[in-house]
C-alpha positions in Angstrom: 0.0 0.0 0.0 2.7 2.1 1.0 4.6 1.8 -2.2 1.2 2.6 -4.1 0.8 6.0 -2.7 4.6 6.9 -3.0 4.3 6.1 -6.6 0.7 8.2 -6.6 2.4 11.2 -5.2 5.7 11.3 -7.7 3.3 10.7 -10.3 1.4 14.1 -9.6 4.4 15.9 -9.1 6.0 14.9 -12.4 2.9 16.1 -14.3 3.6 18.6 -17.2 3.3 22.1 -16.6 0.3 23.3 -16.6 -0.4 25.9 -19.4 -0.7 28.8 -17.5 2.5 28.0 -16.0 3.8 28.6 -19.4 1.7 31.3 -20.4 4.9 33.7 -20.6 6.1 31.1 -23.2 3.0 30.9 -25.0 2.5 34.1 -26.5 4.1 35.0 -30.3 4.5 39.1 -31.9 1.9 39.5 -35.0 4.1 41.3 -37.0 7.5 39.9 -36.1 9.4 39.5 -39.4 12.3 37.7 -37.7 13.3 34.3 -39.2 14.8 32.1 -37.7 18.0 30.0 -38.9 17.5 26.3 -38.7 19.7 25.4 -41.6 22.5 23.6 -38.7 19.6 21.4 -37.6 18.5 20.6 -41.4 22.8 19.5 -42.2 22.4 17.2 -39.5 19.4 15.8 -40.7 20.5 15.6 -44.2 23.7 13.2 -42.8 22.2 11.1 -40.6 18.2 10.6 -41.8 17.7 7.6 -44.1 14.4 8.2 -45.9 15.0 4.8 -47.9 14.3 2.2 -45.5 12.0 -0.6 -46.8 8.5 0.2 -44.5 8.2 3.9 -45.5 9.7 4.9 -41.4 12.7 7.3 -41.7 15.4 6.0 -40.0 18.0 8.0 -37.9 21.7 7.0 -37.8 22.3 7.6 -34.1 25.7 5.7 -33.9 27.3 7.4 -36.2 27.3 11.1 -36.0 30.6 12.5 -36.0 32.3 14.3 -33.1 31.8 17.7 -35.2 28.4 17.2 -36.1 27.7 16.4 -32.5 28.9 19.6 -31.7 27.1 21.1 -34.8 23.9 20.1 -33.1 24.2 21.0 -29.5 25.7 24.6 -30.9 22.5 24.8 -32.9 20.6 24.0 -29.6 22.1 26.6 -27.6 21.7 29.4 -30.0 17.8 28.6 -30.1 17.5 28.7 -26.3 18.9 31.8 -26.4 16.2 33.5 -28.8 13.0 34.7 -27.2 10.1 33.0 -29.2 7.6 35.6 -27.9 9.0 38.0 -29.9 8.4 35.3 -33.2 5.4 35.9 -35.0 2.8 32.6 -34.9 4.1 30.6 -37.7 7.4 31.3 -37.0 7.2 30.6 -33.1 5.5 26.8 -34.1 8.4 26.0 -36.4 10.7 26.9 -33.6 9.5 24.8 -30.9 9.1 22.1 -33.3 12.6 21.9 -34.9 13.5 22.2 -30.8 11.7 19.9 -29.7 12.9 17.1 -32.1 16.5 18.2 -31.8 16.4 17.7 -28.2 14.9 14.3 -29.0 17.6 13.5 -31.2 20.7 15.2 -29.2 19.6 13.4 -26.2 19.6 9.3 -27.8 23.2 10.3 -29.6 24.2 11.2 -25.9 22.7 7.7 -24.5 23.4 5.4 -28.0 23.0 2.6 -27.6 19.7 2.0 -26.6 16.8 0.1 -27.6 14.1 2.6 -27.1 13.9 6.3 -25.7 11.8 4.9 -22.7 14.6 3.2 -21.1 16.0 6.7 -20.7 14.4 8.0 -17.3 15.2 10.5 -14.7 14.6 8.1 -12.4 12.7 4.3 -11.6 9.2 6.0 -11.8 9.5 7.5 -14.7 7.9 6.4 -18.1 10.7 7.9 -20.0 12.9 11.1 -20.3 10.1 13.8 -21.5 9.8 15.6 -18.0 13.2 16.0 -17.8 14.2 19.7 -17.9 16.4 20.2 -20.7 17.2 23.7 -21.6 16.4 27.1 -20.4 14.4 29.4 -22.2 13.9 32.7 -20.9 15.1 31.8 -17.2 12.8 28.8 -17.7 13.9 25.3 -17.5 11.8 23.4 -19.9 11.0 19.7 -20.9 10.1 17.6 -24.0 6.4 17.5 -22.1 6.5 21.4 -21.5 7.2 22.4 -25.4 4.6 19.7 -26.8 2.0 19.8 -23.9 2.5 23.3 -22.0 3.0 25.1 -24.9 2.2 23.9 -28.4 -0.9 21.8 -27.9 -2.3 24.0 -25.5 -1.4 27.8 -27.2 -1.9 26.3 -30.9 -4.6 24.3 -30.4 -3.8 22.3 -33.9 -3.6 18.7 -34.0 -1.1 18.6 -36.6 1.4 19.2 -33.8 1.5 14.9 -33.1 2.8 14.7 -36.6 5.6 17.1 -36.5 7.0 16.1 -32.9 8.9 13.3 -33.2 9.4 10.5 -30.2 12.5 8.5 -31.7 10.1 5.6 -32.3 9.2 3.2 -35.1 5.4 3.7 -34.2 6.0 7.4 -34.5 5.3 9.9 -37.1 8.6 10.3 -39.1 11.0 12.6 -38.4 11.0 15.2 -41.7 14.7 15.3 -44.0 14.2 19.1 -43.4 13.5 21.6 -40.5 9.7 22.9 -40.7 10.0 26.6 -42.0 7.4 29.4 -41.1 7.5 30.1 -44.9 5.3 26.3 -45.9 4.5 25.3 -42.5 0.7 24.7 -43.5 2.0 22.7 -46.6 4.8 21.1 -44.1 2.1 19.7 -41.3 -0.3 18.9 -44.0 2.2 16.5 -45.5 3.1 15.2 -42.3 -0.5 14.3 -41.8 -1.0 12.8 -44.9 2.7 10.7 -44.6 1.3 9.2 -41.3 -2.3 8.6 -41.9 -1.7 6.9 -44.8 0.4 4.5 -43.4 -0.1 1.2 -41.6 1.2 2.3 -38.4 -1.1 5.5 -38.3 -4.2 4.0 -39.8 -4.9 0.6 -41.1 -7.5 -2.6 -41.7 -6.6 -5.4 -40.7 -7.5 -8.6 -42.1 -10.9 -9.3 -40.9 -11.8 -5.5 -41.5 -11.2 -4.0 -37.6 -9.5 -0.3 -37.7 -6.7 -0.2 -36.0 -5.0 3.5 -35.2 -2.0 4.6 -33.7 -2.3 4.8 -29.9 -1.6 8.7 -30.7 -5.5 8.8 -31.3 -6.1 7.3 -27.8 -3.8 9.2 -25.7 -4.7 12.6 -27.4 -8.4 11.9 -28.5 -9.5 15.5 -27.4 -7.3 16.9 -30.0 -8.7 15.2 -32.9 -12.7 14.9 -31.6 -14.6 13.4 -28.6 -16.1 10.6 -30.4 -14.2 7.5 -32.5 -16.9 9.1 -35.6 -14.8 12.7 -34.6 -11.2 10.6 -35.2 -12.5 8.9 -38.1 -13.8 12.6 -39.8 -10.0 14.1 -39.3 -7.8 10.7 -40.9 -10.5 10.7 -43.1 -8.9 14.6 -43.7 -5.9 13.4 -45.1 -6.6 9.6 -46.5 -5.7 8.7 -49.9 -8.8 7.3 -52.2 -8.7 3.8 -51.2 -8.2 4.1 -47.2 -10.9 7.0 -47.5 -13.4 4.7 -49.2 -12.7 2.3 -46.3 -13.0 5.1 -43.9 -16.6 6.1 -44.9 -18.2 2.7 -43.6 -16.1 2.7 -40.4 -18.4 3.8 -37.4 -15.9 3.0 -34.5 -12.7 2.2 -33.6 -11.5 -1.8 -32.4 -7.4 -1.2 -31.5 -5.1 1.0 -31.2 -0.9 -0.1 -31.0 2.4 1.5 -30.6 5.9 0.6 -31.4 8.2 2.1 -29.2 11.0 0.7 -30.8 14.5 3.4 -31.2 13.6 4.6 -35.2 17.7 4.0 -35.5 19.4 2.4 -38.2 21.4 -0.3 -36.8 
């Protein structure tokens, strides 16, 4: 019993931020025309991202970034943390957090490689992985993984597209992009994201004796994409290609949802 309330009380007090916690975070300049430089985060990418794996899942070459390029990254990193997105205009302040947010991601497995999965990086025993660890500061703020994609970009943006541009180092996972999301095509950017996922197996799919089957994504985040399974079904249905939308019309609920948390590396 004892153990069960200890566990109970670290749980609550590894929550994410709450969003008004953030709320100085949360907040973007109308008519900023500052852009911000991500092309150090898009070299890295370009090295190391393998978009040709058989499966359609871009695959990350953890193991073998180079000394330099490590240093590329973590330079890039800093230089982010120490711009004040509140003074980025809307678009421009989504693309940052996103482009942070998966460089974090990927900075912190190089650090740990090798490992089988990000969840077996934790703060401590309790912990169901690493994205309540504080990882950078930000205007005197420590932040988390948690903090960008809960305290901040699902709660200030309010657009589900935001669970296909994060990206969780996972096969089940929507894929990591060759190229940094820009301000400049970020509708066109999320839109393809969407439509990369969706349309695969491991977002949406039938299986053999016609059950849906989504990504877990649509489970843990359900009030993002509707209230209802018919709600879920309208927004895939947003982005399916002909023959999955066909499909899609004459589903009324969904029967499973899986996730494969295994490390989207290539070795």
């Amino acid at each position: 019993m004892y153990r069960i309330v200890l566990v109970l009380i670290i749980w609550v007090f590894s929550l994410p931020a709450l969003a008004d916690d953030l709320a100085d975070l949360g907040r973007w300049s109308d008519d900023s025309q500052t852009v911000v430089d991500h092309s150090d985060w898009g070299s890295v990418l370009s090295r190391y991202l393998d978009t040709s794996y058989e499966g359609g899942v871009n695959r990350f070459s953890y193991g073998n970034v180079t000394a330099s390029d490590k240093s590329r990254l973590k330079n890039y990193i800093n230089r982010l943390t120490n711009i004040d997105p509140t003074t980025l205009n809307k678009a421009e302040s989504f693309a940052y957090w996103v482009n942070l947010y998966n460089a974090l991601t990927v900075d912190l497995i190089i650090d740990r490689y090798p490992v089988k999965s990000i969840k077996d990086i934790k703060p401590n025993v309790f912990a169901f992985g690493p994205w309540k660890m504080n990882m950078v500061e930000i205007n005197g703020r420590e932040i988390s993984l948690d903090d960008i994609e809960h305290g901040l970009l699902r709660a200030y943006w309010s657009d589900p597209r935001v669970h296909y541009a994060v990206n969780c180092a996972s096969i089940g996972c929507p894929n990591l992009r060759p190229t940094p999301f820009s301000a400049a095509s970020l509708d066109e950017d999320l839109d393809g994201a969407a439509r990369d996922y969706i349309n695969h197996p491991r977002g949406v799919n039938f299986e053999s004796d016609g059950a849906l089957k989504l990504s877990s994504i649509y489970n843990w985040f359900k009030e993002d994409f509707g209230t209802s399974d018919e709600a879920v079904i309208e927004h895939i249905s947003t982005y399916a290609e002909q023959d999955l939308a066909s499909r899609l019309e004459r589903a009324t609920k969904i029967d499973h949802y899986d996730y494969d948390w295994t490390l989207n590396g290539t070795d």
